[in-house]
Each structure stands twice: as C-alpha cells, then as structure tokens.
ZATOR-342826 format. One record per residue: residue in one letter; x, y, z of N, C-alpha, C in turn. Coordinates in steps of 0.1 Angstrom, whole numbers, padded with zeros to 4 digits, always signed. Example, Ala and Ser with C-alpha at 12.3 -4.5 7.8 and 13.67 -1.06 7.14 Angstrom:
2
a+0132-0057+0078+0123-0045+0078+0132-0033+0078s+0128-0022+0071+0137-0011+0071+0129+0000+0079
END
This chain:
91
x-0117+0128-0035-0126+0136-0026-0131+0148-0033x-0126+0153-0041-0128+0166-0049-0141+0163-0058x-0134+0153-0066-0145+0151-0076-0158+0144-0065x-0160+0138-0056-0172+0135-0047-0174+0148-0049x-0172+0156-0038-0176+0174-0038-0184+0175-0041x-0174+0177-0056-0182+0187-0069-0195+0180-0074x-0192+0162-0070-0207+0157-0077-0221+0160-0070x-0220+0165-0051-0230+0167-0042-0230+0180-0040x-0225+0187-0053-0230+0202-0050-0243+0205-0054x-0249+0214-0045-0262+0214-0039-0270+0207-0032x-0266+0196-0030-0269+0186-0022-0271+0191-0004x-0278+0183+0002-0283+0191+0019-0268+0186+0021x-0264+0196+0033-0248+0195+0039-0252+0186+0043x-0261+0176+0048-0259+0165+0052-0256+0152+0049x-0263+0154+0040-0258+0143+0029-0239+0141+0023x-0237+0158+0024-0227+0160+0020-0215+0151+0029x-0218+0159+0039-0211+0152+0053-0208+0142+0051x-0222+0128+0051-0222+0118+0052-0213+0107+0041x-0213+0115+0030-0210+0110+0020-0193+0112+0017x-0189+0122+0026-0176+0124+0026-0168+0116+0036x-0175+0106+0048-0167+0107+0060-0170+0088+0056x-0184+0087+0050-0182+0073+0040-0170+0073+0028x-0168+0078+0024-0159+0081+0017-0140+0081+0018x-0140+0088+0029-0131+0090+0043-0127+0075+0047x-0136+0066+0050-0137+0053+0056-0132+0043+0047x-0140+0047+0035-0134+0031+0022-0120+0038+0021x-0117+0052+0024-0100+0052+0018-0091+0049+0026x-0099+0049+0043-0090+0040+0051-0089+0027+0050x-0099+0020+0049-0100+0005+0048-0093+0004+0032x-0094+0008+0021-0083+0003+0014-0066+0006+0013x-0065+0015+0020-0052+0021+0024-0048+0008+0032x-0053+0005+0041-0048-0009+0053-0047-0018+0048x-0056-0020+0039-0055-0036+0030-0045-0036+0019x-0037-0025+0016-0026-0025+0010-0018-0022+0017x-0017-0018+0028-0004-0016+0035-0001-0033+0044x-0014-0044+0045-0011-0059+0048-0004-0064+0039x-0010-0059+0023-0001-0062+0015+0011-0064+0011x+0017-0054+0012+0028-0046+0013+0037-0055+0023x+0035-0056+0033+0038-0061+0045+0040-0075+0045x+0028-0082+0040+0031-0099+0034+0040-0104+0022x+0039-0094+0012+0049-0094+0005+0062-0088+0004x+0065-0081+0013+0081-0081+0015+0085-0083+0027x+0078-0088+0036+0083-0094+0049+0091-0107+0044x+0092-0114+0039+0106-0121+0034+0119-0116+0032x+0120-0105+0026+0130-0094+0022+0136-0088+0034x+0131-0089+0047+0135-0080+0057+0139-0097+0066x+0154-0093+0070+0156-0098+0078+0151-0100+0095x+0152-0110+0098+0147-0115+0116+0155-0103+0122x+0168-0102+0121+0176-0093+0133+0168-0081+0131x+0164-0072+0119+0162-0061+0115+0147-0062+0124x+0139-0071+0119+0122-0067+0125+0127-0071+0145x+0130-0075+0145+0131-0075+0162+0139-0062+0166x+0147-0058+0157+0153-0042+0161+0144-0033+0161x+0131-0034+0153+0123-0025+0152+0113-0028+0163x+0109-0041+0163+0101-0039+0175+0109-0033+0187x+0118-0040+0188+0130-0029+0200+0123-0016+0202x+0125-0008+0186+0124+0008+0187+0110+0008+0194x+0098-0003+0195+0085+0003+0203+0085+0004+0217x+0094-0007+0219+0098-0007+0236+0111-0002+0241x+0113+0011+0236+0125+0015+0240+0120+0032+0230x+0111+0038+0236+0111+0054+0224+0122+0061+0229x+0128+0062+0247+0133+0068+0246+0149+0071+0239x+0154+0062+0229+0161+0064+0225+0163+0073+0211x+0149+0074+0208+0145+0084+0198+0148+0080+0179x+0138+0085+0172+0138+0086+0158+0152+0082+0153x+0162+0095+0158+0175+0095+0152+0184+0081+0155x+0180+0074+0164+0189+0063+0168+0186+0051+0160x+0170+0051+0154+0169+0041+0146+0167+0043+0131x+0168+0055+0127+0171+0062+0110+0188+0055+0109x+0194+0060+0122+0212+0049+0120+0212+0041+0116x+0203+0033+0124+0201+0021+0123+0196+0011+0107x+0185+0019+0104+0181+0018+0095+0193+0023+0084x+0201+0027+0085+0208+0033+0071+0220+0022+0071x+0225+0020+0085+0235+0004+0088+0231-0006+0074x+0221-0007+0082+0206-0019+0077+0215-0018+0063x+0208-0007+0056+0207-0007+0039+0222-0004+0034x+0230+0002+0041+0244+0002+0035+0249-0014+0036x+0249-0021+0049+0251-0033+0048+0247-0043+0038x+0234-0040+0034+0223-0051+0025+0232-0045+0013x+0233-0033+0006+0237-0029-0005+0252-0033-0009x+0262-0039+0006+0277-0035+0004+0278-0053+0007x+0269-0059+0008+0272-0074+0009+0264-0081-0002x+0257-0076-0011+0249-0083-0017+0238-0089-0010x+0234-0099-0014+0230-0107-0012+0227-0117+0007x+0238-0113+0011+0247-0116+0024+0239-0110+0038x+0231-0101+0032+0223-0095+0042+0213-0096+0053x+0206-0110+0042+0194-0117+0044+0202-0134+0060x+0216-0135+0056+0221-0143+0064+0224-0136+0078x+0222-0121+0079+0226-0117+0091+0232-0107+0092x+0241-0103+0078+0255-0097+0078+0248-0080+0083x+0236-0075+0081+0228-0064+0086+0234-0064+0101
END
C-alpha cells in the first residue's frame, strides 16, 4: 500500500482513493483465497470431534474465548502426547 501511495503522488485524491480501496479489494480477495487454501489443505489434519467442537463454539458464545483456548490446548497436548493417535479420536 505504501509503495501504491508513493507511486500516485500528485495524482487527483480521487484517483488516489480509488486506487487504494481497489487495491484494499484484490488484498481481500487474495487473503480468502489463501485462507480456502489453507483450509483444504489441512482440513485432513484436524480431526471430526475437534471441527464439530468448534462449530459448537458458534452455537454456544456464551461460554466464551477462554473455554475453547482449553479446549484447543487439550486438542494439541493430546495430538502431541499420543502421536499419531489423535487423528483416531484420542483428542
């Protein structure tokens, strides 16, 4: 974004605007299309019980951040203290 800036200096603020909030836009659209990414490729890695726990966390906020960071650290101490074993359930 900087270096855009600096290349529409002097340019009508309009242009400027426009060129920044286009700009703004392709870094959301490629942000998302790596975060599908991301998502397709290690959604194997994440166990069934774990993603249905998390959708849990959408229908249930009020149990709050702190109750599923627990949860989540269960998760990774278990995955790390079973090996392998984690992906069978042991999470």
């Amino acid at each position: 974004m900087r270096r855009l800036q600096a290349s529409l200096q002097g340019r009508p603020e309009v242009e400027v605007v426009r060129r920044i909030i286009e700009e703004a836009q392709e870094i959301k659209r490629e942000d998302i299309a790596i975060c599908r990414a991301i998502g397709r490729n290690g959604a194997a890695l994440v166990p069934d019980q774990w993603l249905l726990e998390m959708n849990a966390a959408l229908d249930h906020p009020e149990l709050g951040p702190d109750h599923w960071r627990t949860r989540y650290l269960e998760y990774l101490t278990a995955r790390l203290g079973h090996g392998r074993g984690w992906r069978e359930g042991a999470a």
